[in-house]
Biopython code that builds the backbone (N, CA, C, O; Angstrom):
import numpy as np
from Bio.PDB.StructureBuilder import StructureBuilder

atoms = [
    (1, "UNK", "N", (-6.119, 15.282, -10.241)),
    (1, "UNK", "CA", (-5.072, 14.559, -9.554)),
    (1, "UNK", "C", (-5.618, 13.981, -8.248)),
    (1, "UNK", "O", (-6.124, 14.683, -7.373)),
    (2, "UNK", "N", (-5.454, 12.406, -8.164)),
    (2, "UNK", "CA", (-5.836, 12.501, -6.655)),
    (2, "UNK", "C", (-4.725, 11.961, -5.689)),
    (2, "UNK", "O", (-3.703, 11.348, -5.999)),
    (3, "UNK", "N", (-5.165, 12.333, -4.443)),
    (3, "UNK", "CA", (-4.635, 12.601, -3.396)),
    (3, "UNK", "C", (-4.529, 11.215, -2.766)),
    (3, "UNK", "O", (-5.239, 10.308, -3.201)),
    (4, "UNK", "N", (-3.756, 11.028, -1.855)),
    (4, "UNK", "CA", (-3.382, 9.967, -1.043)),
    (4, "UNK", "C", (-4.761, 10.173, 0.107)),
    (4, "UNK", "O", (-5.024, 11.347, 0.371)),
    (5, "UNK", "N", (-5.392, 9.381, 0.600)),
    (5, "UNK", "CA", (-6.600, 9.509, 1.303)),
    (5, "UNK", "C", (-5.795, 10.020, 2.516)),
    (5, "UNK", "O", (-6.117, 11.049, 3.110)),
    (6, "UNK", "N", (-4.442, 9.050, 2.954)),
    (6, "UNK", "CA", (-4.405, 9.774, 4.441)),
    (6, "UNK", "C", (-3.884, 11.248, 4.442)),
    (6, "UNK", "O", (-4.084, 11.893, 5.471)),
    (7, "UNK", "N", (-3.223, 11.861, 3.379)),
    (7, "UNK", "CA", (-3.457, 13.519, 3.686)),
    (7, "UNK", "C", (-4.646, 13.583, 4.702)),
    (7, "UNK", "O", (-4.599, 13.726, 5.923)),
    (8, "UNK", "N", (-5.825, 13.426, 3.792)),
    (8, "UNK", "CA", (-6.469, 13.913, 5.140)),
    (8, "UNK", "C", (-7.005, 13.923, 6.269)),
    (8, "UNK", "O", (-7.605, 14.765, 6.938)),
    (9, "UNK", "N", (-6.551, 12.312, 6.464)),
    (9, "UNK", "CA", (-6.496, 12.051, 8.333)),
    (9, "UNK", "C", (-5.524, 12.818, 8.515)),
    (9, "UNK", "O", (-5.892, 13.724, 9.263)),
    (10, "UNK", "N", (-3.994, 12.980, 8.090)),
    (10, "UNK", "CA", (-3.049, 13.749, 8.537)),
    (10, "UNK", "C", (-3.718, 15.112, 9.000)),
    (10, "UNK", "O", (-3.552, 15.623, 10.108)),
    (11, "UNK", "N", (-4.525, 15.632, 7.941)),
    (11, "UNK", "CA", (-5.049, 17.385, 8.115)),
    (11, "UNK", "C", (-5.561, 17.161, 8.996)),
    (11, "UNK", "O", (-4.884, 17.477, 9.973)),
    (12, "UNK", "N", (-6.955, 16.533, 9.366)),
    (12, "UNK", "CA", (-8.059, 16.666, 10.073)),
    (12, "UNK", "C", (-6.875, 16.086, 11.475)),
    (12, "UNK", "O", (-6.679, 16.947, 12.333)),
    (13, "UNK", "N", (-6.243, 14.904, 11.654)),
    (13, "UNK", "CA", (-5.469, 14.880, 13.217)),
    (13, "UNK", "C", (-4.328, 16.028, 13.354)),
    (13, "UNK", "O", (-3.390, 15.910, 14.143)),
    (14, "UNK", "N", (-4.455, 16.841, 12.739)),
    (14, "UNK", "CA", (-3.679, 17.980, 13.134)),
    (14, "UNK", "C", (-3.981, 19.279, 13.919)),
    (14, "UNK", "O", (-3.281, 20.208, 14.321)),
    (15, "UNK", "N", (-5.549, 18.921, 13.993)),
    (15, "UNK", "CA", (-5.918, 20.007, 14.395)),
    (15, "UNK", "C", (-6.503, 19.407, 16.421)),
    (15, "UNK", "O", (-7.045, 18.319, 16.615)),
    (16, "UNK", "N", (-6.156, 20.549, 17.727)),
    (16, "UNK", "CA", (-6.578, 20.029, 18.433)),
    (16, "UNK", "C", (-7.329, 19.740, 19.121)),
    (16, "UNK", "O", (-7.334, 19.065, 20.150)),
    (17, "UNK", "N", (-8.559, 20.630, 18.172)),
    (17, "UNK", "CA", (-10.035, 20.477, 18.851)),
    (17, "UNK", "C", (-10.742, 19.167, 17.927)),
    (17, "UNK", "O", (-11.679, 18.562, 18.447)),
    (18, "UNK", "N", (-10.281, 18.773, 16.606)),
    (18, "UNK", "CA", (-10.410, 17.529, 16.322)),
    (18, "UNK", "C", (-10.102, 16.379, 16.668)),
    (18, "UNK", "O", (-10.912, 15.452, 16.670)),
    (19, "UNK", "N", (-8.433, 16.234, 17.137)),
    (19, "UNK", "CA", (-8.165, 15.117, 18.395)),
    (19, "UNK", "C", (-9.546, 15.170, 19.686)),
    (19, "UNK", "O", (-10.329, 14.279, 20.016)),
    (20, "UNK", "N", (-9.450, 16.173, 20.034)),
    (20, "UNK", "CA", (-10.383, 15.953, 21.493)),
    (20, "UNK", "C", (-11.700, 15.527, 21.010)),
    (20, "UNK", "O", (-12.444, 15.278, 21.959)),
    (21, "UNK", "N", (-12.237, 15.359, 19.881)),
    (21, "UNK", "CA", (-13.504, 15.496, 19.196)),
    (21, "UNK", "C", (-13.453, 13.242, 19.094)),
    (21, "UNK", "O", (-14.388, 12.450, 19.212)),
    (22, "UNK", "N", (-12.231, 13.027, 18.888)),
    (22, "UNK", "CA", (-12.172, 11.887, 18.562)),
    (22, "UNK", "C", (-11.743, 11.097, 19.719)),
    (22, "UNK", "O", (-12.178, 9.949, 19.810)),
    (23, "UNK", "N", (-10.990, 11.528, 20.569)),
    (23, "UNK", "CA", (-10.782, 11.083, 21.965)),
    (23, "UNK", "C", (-12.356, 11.087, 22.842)),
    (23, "UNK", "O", (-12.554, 10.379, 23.829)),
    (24, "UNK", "N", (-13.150, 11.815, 22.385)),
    (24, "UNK", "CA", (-14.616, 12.005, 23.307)),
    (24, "UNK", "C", (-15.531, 10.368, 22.828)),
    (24, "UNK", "O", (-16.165, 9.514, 23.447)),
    (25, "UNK", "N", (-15.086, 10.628, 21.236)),
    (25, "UNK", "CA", (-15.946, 9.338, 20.663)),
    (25, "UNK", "C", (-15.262, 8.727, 20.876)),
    (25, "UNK", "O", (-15.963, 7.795, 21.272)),
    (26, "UNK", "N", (-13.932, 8.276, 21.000)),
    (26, "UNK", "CA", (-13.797, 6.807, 21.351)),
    (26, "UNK", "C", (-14.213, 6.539, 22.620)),
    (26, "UNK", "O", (-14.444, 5.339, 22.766)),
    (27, "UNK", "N", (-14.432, 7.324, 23.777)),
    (27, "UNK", "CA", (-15.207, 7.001, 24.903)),
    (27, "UNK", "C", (-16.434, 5.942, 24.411)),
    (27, "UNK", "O", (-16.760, 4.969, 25.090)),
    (28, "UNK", "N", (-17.114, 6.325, 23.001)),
    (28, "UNK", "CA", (-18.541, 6.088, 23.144)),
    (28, "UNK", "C", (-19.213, 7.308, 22.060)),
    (28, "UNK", "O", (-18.847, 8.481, 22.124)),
    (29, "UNK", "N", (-20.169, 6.852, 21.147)),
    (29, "UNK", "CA", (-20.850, 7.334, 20.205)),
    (29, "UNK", "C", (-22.011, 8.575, 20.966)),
    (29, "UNK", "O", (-22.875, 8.508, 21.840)),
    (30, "UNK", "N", (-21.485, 9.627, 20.119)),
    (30, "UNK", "CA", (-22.198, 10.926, 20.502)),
    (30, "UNK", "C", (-23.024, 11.783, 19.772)),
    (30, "UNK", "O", (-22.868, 11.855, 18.553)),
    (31, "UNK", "N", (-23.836, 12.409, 20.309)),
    (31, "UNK", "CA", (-24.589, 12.877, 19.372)),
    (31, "UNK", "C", (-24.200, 14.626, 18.697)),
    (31, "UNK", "O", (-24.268, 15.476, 19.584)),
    (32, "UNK", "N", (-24.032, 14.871, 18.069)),
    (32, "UNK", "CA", (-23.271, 16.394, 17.553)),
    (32, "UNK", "C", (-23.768, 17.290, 18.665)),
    (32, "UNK", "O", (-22.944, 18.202, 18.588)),
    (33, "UNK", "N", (-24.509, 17.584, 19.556)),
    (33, "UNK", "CA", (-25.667, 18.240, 20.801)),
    (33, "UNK", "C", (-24.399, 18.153, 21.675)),
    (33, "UNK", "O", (-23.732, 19.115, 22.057)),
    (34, "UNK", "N", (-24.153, 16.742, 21.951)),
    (34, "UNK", "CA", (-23.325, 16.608, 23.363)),
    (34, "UNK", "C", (-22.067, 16.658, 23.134)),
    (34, "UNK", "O", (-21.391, 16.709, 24.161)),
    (35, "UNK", "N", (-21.321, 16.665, 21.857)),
    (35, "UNK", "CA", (-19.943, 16.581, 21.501)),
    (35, "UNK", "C", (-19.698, 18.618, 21.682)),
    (35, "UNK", "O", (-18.756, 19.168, 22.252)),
    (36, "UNK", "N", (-20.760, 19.230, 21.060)),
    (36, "UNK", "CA", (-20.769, 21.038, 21.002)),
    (36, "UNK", "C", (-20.778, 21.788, 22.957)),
    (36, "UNK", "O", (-20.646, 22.963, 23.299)),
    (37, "UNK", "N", (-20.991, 20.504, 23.867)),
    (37, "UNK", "CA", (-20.815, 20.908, 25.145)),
    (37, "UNK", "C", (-20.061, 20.915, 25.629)),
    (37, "UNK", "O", (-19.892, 21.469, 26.715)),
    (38, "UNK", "N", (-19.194, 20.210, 24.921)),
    (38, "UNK", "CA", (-17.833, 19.716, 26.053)),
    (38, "UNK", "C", (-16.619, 20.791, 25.385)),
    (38, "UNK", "O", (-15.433, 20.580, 25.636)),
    (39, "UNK", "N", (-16.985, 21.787, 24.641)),
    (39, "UNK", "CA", (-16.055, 22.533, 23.758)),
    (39, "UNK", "C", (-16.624, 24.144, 23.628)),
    (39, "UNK", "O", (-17.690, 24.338, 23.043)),
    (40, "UNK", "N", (-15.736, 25.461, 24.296)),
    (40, "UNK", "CA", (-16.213, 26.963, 23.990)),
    (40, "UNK", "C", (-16.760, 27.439, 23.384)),
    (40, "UNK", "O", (-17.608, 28.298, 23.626)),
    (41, "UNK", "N", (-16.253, 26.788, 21.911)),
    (41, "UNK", "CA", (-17.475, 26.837, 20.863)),
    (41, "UNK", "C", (-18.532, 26.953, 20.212)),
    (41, "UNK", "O", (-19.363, 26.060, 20.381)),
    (42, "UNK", "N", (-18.760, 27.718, 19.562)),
    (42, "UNK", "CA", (-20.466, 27.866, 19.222)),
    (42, "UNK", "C", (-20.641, 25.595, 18.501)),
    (42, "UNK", "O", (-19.662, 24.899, 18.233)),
    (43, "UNK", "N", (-21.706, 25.259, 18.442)),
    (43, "UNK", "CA", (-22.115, 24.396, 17.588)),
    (43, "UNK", "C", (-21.681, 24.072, 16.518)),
    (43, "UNK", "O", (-21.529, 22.924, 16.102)),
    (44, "UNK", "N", (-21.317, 25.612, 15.693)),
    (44, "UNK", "CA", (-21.540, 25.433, 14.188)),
    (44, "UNK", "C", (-20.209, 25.075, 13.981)),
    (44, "UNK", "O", (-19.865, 24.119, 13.285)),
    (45, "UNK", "N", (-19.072, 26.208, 14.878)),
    (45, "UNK", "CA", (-17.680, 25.686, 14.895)),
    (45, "UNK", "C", (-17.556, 24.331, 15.004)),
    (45, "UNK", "O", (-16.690, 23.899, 14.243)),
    (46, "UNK", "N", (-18.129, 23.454, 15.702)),
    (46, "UNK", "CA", (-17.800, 22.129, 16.499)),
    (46, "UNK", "C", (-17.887, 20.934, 14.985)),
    (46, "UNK", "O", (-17.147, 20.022, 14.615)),
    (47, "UNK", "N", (-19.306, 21.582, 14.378)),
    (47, "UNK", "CA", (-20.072, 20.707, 13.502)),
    (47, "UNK", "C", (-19.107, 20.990, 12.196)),
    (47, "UNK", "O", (-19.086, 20.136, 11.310)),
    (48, "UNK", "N", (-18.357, 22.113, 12.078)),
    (48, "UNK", "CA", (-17.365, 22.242, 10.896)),
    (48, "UNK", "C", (-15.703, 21.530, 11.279)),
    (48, "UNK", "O", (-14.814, 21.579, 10.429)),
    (49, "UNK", "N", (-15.511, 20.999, 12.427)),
    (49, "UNK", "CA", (-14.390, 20.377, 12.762)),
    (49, "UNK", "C", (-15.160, 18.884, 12.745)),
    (49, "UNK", "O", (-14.443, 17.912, 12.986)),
    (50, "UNK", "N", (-16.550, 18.658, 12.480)),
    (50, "UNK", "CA", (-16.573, 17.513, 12.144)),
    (50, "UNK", "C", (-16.703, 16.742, 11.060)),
    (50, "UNK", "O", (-16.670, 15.515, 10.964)),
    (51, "UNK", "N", (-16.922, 17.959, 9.881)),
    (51, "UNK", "CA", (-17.253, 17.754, 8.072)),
    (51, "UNK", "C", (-15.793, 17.199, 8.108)),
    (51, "UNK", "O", (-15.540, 16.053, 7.736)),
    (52, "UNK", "N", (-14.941, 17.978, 8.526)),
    (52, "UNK", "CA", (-12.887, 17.956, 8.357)),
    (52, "UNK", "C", (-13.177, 16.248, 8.708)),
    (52, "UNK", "O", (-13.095, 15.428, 7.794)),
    (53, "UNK", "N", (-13.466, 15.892, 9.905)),
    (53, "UNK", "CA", (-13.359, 14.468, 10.323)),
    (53, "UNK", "C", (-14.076, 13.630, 9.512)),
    (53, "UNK", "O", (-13.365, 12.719, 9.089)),
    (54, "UNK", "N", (-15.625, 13.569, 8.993)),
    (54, "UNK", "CA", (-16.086, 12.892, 8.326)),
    (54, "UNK", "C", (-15.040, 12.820, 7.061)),
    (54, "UNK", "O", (-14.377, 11.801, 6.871)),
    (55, "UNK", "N", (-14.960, 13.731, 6.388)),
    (55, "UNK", "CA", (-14.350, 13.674, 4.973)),
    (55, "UNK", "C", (-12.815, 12.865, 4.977)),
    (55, "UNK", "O", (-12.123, 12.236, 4.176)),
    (56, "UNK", "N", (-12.771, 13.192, 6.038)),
    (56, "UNK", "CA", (-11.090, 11.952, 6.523)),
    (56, "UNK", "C", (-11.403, 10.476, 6.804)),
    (56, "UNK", "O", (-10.494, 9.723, 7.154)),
    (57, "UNK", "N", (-12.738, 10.016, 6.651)),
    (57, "UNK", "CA", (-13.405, 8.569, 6.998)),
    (57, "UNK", "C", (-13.187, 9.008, 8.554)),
    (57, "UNK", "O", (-14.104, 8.349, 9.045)),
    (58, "UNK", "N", (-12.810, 9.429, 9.243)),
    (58, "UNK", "CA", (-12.325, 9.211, 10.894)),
    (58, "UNK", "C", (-13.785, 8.974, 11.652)),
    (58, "UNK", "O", (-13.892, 8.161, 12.570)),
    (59, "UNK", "N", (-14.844, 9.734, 11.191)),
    (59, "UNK", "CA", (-16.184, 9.971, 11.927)),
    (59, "UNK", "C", (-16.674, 9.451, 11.265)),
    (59, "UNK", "O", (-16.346, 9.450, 10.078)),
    (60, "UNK", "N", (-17.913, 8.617, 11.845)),
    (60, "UNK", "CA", (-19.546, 8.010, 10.547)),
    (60, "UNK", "C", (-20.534, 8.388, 11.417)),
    (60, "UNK", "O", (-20.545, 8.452, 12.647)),
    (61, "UNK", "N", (-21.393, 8.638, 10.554)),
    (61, "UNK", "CA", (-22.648, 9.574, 11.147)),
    (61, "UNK", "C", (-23.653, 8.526, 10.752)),
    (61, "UNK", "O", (-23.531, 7.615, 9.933)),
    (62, "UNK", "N", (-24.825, 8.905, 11.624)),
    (62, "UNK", "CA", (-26.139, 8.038, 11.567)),
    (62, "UNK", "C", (-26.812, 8.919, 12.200)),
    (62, "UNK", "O", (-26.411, 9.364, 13.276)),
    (63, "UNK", "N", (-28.343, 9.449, 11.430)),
    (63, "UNK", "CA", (-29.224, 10.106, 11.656)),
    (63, "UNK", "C", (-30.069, 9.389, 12.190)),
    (63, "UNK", "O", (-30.380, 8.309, 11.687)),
    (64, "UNK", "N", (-30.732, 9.941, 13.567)),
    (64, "UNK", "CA", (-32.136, 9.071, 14.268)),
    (64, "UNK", "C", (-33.143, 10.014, 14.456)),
    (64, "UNK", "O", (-33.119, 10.720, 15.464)),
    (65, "UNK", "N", (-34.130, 10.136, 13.526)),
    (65, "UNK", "CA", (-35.075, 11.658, 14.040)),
    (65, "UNK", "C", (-34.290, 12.678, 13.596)),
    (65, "UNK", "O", (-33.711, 12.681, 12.510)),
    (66, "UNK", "N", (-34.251, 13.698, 14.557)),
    (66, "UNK", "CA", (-33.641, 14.882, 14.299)),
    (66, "UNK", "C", (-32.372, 14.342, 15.197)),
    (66, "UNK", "O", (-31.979, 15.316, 15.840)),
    (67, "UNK", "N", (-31.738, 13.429, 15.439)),
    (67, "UNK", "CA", (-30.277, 13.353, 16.269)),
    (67, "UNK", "C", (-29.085, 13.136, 15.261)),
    (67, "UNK", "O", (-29.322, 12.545, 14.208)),
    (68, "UNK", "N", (-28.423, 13.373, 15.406)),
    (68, "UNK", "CA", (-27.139, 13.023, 14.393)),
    (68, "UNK", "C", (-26.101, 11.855, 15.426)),
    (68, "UNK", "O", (-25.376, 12.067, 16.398)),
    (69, "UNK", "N", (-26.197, 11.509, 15.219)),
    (69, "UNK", "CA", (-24.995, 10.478, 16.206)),
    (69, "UNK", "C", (-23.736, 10.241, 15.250)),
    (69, "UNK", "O", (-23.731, 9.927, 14.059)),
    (70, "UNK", "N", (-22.727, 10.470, 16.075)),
    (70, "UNK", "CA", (-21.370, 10.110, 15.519)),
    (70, "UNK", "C", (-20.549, 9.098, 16.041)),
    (70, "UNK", "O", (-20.663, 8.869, 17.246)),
    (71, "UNK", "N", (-19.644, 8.363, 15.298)),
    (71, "UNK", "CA", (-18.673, 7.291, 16.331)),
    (71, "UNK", "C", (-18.033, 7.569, 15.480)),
    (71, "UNK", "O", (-18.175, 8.054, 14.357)),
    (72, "UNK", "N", (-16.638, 6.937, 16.593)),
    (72, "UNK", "CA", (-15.436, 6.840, 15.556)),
    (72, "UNK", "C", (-15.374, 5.792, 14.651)),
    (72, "UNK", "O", (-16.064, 4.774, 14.706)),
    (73, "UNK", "N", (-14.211, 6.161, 13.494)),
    (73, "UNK", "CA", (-14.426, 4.952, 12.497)),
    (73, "UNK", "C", (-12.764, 5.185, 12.963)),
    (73, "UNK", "O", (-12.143, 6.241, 13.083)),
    (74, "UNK", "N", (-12.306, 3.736, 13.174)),
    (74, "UNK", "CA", (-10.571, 4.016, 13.811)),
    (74, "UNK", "C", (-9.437, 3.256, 12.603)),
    (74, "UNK", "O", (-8.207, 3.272, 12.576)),
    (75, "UNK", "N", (-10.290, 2.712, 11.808)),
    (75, "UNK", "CA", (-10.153, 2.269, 10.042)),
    (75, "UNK", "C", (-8.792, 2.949, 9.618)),
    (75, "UNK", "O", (-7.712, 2.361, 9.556)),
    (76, "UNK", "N", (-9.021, 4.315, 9.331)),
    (76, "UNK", "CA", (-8.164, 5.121, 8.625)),
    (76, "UNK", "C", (-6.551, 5.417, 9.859)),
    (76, "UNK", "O", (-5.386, 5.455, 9.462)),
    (77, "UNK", "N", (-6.953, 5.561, 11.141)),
    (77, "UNK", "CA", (-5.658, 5.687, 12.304)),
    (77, "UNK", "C", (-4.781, 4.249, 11.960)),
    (77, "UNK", "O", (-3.556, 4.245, 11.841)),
    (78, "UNK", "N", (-5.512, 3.218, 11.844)),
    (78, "UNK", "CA", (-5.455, 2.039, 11.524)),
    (78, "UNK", "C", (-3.976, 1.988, 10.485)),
    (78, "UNK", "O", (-2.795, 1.681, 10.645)),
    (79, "UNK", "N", (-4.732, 2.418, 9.510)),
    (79, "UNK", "CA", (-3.915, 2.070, 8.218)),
    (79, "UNK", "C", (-2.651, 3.149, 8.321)),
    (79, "UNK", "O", (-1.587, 2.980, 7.724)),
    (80, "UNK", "N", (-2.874, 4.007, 8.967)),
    (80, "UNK", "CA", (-1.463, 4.912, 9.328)),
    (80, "UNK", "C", (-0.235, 4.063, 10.203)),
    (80, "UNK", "O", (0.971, 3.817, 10.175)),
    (81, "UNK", "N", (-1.190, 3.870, 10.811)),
    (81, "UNK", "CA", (-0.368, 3.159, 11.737)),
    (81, "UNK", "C", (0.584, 1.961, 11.250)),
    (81, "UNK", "O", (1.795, 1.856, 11.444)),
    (82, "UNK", "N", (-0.218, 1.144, 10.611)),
    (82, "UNK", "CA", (0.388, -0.156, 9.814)),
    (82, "UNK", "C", (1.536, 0.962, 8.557)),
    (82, "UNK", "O", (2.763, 0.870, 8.518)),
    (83, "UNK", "N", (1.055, 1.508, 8.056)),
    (83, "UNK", "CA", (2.117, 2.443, 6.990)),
    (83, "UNK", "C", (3.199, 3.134, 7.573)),
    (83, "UNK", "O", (4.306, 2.619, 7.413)),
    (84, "UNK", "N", (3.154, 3.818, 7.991)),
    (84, "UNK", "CA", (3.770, 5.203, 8.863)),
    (84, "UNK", "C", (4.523, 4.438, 10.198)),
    (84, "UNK", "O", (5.676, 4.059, 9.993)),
    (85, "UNK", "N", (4.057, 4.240, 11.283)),
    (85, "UNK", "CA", (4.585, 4.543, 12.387)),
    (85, "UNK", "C", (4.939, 2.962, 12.963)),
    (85, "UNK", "O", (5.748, 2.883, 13.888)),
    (86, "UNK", "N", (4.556, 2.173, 12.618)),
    (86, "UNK", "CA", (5.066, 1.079, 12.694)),
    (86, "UNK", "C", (6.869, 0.735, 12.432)),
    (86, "UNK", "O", (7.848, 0.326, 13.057)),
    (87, "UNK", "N", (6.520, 1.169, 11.216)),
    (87, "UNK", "CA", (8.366, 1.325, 10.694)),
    (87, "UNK", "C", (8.585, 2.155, 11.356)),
    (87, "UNK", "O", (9.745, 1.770, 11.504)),
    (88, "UNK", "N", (8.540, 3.163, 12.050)),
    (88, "UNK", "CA", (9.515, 4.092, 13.128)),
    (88, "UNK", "C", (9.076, 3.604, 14.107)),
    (88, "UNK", "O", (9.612, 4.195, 15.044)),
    (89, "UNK", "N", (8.456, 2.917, 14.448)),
    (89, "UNK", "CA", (8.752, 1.952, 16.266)),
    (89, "UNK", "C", (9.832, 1.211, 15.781)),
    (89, "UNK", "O", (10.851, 1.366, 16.454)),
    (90, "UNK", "N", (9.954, 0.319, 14.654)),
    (90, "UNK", "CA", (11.283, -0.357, 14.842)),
    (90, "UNK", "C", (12.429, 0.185, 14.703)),
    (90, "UNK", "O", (13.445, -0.051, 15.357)),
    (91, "UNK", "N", (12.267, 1.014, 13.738)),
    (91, "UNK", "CA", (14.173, 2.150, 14.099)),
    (91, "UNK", "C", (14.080, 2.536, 15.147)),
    (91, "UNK", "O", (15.109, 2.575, 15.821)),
    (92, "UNK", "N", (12.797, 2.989, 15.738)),
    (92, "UNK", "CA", (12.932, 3.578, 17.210)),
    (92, "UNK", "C", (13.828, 2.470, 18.435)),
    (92, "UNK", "O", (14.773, 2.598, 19.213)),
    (93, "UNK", "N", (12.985, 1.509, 18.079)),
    (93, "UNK", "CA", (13.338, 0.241, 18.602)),
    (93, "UNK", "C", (14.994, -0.240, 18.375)),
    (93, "UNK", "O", (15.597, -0.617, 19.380)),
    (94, "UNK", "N", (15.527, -0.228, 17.393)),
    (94, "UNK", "CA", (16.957, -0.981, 16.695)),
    (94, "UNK", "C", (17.726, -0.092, 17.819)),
    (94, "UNK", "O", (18.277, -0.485, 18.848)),
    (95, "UNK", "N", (17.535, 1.809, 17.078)),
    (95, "UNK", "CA", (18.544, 2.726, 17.932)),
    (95, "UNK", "C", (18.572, 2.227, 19.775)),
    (95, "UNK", "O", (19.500, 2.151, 20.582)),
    (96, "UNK", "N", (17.826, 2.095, 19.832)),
    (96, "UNK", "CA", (17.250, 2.195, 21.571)),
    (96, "UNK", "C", (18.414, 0.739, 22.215)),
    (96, "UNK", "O", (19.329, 0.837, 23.033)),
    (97, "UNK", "N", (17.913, -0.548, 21.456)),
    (97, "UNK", "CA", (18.983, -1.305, 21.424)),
    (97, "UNK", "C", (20.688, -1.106, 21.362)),
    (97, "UNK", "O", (21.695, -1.363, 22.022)),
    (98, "UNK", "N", (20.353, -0.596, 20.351)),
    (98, "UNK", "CA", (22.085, 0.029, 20.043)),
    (98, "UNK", "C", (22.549, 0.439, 20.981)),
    (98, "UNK", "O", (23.621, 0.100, 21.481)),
    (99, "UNK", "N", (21.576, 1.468, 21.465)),
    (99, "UNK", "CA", (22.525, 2.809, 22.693)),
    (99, "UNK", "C", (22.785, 1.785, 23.649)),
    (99, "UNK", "O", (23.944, 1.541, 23.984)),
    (100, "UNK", "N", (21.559, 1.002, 24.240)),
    (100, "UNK", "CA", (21.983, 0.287, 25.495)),
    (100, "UNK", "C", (23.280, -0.919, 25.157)),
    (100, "UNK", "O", (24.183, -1.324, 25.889)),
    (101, "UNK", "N", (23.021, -1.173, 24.122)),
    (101, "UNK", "CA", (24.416, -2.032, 24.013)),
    (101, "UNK", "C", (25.670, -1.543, 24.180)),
    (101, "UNK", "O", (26.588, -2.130, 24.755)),
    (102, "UNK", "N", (25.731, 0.047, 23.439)),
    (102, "UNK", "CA", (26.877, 0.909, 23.606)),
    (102, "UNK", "C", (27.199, 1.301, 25.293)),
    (102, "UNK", "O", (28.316, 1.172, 25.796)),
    (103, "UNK", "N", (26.380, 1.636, 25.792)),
    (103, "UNK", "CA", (26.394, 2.227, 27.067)),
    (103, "UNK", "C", (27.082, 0.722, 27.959)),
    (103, "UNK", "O", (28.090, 0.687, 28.664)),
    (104, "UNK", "N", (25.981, -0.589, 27.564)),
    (104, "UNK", "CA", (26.765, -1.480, 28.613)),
    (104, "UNK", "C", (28.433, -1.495, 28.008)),
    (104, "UNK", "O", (29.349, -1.250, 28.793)),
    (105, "UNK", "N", (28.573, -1.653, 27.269)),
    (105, "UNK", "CA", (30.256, -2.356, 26.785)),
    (105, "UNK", "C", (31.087, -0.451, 27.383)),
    (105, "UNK", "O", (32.235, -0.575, 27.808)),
    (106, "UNK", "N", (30.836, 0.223, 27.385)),
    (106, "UNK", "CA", (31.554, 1.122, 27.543)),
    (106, "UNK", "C", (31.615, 1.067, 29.469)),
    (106, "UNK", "O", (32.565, 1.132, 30.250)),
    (107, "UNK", "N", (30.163, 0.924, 29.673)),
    (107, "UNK", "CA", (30.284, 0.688, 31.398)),
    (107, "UNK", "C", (31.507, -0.650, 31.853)),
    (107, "UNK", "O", (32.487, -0.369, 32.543)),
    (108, "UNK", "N", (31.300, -1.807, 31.442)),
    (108, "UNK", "CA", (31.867, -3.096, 31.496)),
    (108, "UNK", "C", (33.626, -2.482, 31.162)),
    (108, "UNK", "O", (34.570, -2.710, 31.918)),
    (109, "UNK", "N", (33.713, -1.713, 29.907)),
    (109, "UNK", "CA", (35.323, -1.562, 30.011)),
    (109, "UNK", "C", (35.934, -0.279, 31.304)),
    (109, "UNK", "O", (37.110, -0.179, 31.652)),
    (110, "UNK", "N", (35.034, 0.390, 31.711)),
    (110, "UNK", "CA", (35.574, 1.415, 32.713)),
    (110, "UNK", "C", (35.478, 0.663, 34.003)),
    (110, "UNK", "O", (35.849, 1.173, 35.061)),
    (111, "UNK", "N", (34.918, -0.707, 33.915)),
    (111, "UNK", "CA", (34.773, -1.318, 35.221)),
    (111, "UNK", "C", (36.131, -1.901, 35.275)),
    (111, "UNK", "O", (36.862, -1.673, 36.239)),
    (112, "UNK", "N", (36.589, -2.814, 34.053)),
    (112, "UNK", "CA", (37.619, -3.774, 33.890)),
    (112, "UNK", "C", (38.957, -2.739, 34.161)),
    (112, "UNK", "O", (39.901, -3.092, 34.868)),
    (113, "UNK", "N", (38.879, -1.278, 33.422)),
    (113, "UNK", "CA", (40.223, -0.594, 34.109)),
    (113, "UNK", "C", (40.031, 0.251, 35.534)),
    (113, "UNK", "O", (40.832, 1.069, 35.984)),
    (114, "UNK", "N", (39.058, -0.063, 35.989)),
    (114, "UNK", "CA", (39.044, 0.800, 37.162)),
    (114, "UNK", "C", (40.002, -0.874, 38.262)),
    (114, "UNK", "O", (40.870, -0.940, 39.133)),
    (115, "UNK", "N", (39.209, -1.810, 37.552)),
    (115, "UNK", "CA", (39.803, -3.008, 38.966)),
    (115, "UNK", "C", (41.421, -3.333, 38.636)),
    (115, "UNK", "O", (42.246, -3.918, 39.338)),
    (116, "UNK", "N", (41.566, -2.716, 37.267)),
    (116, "UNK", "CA", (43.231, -3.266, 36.826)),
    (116, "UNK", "C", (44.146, -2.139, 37.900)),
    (116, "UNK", "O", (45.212, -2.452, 38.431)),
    (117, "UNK", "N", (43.512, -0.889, 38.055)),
    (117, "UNK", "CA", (44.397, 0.356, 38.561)),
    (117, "UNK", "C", (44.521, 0.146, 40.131)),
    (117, "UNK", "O", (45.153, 0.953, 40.814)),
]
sb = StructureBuilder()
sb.init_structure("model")
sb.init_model(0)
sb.init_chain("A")
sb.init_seg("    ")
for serial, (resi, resn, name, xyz) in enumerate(atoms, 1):
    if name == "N":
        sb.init_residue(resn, " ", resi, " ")
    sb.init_atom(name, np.array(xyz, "f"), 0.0, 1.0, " ", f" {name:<3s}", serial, name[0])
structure = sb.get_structure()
């Protein structure tokens, strides 16, 4: 059976040492050395929250020598975004409208009987 690919951006951005892992690379492409410093972590922990990210497309790796360099691939946030959360900015958006429309006409009629009294 297969799976919808973004399950597992969903999995892998669920976790929050993987956000910070991807917030570091979008600064700028890192090498697995300097991404394992900025985190309590042993290495190996760091380098297994990054298999989770590769396997989600989120990370692409490029070997130089013995360096591993990673960047973000922002591809897959991408396509969530256009799917998912786009359509809830605009309901977000419609309601938000609504209320303020409700709120003015209800302000405007407590104005009109406050000047009648």
């Amino acid at each position: 059976m297969n799976s919808d690919p973004d399950d597992a951006v969903f999995r892998a951005l669920a976790d929050s040492t993987r956000r910070r892992v991807l917030d570091l690379l979008r600064e700028r492409p890192r090498t697995t050395g300097e991404l394992s410093e900025q985190f309590a972590t042993s290495r190996f922990a760091v380098m297994k929250h990054l298999q989770v990210l590769v396997a989600a497309g989120l990370v692409l790796v490029e070997r130089r020598g013995r360096e591993r360099w990673n960047r973000l691939n922002p591809a897959p946030i991408q396509r969530i975004q256009r799917r998912w959360l786009r359509r809830f900015d605009a309901l977000a958006a419609s309601a938000q409208l609504d209320l303020k429309d409700e709120i003015e006409t209800q302000a405007a009629s407590a104005k009109r009987r406050r000047t009648r009294a």
